[in-house]
C-alpha positions, 0 to 999 in steps of 0.5 A: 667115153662119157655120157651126156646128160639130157637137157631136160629132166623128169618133173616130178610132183607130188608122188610119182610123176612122170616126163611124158603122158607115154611113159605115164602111160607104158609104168601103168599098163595094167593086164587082166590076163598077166599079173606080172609084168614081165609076162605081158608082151604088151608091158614094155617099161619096168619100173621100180619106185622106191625112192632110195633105188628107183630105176626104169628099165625096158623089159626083155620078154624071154620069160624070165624078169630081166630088163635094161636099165635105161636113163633117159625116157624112150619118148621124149628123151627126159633123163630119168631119175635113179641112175647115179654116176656109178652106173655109167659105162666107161671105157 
């Protein structure tokens, strides 16, 4: 099996940009009440910025960090930076 790629990328700017105002959006939600992310049932986007391993992921809220690893935005459907070749499935 192989997986298409969106037509439509990330843009990035200066720094951390992102495809849409959305996911914008969920990577910066911030709680008062939940330092870590993966404790907030309002946080639903992980993201890890280093430039030499960046991923996105959508987070599994059972009380631990795990997330899914995802490559294109949930919203606008922009391919994502981070995820190379290796990491897709095959059959």
């Amino acid at each position: 099996m192989t997986w298409g790629r969106a037509a439509a990328s990330c843009t990035r700017e200066s720094g951390v940009g992102f495809c849409c105002e959305m996911m914008r959006d969920k990577v910066e939600t911030e709680c008062d009440q939940h330092p870590n992310p993966f404790e907030c049932p309002d946080n639903l986007i992980y993201h890890q910025p280093e430039p030499s391993d960046e991923r996105y992921g959508l987070i599994i809220h059972d009380g631990g960090s795990s997330y899914i690893a995802i490559r294109y935005c949930p919203w606008c459907g922009s391919a994502l930076p981070g995820m190379d070749d290796e990491d897709e499935p095959t059959e």
